[in-house]
C-alpha positions as CSV (number, residue, x, y, z in Angstrom):
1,X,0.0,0.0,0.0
2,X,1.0,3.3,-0.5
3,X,1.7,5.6,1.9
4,X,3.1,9.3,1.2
5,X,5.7,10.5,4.0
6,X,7.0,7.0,4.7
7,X,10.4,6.5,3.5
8,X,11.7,3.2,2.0
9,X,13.7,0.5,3.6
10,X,17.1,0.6,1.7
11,X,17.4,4.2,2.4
12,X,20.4,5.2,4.4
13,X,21.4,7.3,7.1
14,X,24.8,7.8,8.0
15,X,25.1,4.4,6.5
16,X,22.7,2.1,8.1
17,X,20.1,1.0,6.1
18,X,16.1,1.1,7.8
19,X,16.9,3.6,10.0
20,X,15.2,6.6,8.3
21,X,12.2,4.5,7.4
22,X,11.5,3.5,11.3
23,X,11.6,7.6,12.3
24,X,9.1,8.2,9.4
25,X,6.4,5.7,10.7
26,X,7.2,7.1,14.3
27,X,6.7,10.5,12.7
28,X,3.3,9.4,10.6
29,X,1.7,7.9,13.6
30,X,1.9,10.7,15.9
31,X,0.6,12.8,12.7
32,X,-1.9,10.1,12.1
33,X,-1.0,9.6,8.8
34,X,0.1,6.1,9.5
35,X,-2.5,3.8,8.3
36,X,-3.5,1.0,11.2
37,X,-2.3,-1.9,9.6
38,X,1.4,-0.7,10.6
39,X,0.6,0.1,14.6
40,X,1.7,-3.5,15.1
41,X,5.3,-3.4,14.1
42,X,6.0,-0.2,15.7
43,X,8.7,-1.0,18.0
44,X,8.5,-4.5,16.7
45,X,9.9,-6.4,14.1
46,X,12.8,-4.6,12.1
47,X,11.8,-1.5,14.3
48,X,13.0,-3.9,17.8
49,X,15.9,-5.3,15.9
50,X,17.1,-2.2,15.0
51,X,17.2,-1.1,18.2
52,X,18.4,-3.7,19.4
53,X,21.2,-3.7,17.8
54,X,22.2,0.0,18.5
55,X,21.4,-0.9,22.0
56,X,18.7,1.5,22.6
57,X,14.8,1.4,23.4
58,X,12.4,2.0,20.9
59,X,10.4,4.8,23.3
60,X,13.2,6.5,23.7
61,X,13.9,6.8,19.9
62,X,10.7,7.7,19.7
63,X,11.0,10.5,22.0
64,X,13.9,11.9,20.1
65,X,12.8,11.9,17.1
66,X,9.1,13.9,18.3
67,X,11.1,16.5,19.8
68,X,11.9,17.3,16.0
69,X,15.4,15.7,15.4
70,X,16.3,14.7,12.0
71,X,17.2,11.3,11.2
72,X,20.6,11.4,11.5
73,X,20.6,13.6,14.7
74,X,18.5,11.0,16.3
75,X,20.8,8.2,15.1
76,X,24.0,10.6,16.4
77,X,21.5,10.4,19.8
78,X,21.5,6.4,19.4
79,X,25.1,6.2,18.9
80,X,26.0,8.1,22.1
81,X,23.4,6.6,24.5
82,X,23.6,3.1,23.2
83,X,26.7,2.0,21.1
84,X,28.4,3.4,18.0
85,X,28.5,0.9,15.1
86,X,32.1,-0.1,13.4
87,X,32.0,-0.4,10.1
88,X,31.9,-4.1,10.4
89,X,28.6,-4.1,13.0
90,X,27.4,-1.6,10.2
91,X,27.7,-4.0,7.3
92,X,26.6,-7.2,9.2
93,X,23.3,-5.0,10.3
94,X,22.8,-4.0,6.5
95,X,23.5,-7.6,5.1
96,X,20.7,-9.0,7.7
97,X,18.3,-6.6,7.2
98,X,18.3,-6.7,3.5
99,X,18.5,-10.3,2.8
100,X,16.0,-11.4,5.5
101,X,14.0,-13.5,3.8
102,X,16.2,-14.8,1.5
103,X,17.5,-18.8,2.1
104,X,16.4,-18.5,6.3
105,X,13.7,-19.7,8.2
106,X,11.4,-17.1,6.7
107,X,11.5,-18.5,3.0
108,X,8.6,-21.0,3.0
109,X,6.0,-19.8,4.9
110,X,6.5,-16.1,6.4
111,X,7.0,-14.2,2.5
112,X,4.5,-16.4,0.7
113,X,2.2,-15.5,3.2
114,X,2.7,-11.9,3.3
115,X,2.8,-11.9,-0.2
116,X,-0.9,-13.3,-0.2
117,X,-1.8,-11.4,2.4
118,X,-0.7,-7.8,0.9
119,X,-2.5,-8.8,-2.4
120,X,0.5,-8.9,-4.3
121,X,-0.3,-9.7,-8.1
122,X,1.7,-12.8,-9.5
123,X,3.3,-10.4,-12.3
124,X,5.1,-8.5,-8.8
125,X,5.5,-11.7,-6.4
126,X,7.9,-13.1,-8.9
127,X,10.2,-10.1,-7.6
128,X,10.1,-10.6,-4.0
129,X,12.6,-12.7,-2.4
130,X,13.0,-10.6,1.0
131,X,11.4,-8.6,3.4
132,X,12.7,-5.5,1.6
133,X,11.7,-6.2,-1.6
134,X,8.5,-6.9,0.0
135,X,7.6,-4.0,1.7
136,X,9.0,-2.0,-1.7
137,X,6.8,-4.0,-3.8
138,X,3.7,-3.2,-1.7
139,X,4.5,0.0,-1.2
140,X,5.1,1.0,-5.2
141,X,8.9,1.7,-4.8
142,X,10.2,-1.7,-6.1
143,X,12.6,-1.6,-9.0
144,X,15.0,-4.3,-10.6
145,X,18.1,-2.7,-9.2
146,X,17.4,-1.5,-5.9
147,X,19.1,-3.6,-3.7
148,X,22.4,-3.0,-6.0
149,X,22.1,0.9,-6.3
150,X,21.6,0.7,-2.2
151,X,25.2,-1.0,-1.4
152,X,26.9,1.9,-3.6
């Protein structure tokens, strides 16, 4: 489904993909611009294991980024007051996040069901192999190269 404001899952901020897409769904929800069948997966899913992985809670990143920080400010906040990634942390976070989905326990039942469940038409389902490409499809910002064009 479309939804205007929401930013897409390979873009980056200061490097890490996801990020920037997480603070616009915090930011749409408190606008209520976020439509309902995305309140579930805030602070969950990639959302947790975000961070997670920066070592912060999700209501506090929430916080920061309603009192009007940009992305990367907030992610500058994350850095500080949970743990600054190395380049390597950055590239292993990136590589899971983009290729969940792809050859894991997700495979065979999680993405053909979400790809049945979003209505995704056969002609588009051929393209989805993870997560991302998923929530691109469904979202209308799917193209062939994406995933290449995001590691540059």
């Amino acid at each position: 489904m479309k939804v205007d404001g929401i930013k897409g899952c390979y873009e980056k901020t200061l490097g890490m993909f996801y990020f920037a897409r997480m603070c616009s769904k915090i930011r749409l929800h408190a606008a209520g611009k976020l439509p309902e069948t995305y309140f579930d997966m805030l602070g969950n899913g990639f959302d947790g294991r975000t961070c997670r992985y920066l070592w912060v809670k999700y209501d506090d990143v929430k916080a920061e980024v309603l009192s009007g920080k940009s992305d990367q400010e907030v992610l500058e906040w994350c850095f500080e007051h949970g743990r600054r990634l190395t380049t390597e942390e950055l590239l292993i976070y990136n590589s899971f996040m983009s290729k969940r989905g792809w050859r894991d326990d997700e495979t065979d039942g999680f993405i053909p069901a979400m790809i049945k469940e979003y209505g995704i038409q056969p002609s588009d389902a051929s393209k989805v192999t993870t997560d991302f490409d998923m929530i691109e499809v469904d979202e209308g910002r799917w193209y062939p190269e994406m995933w290449r064009d995001a590691w540059k």
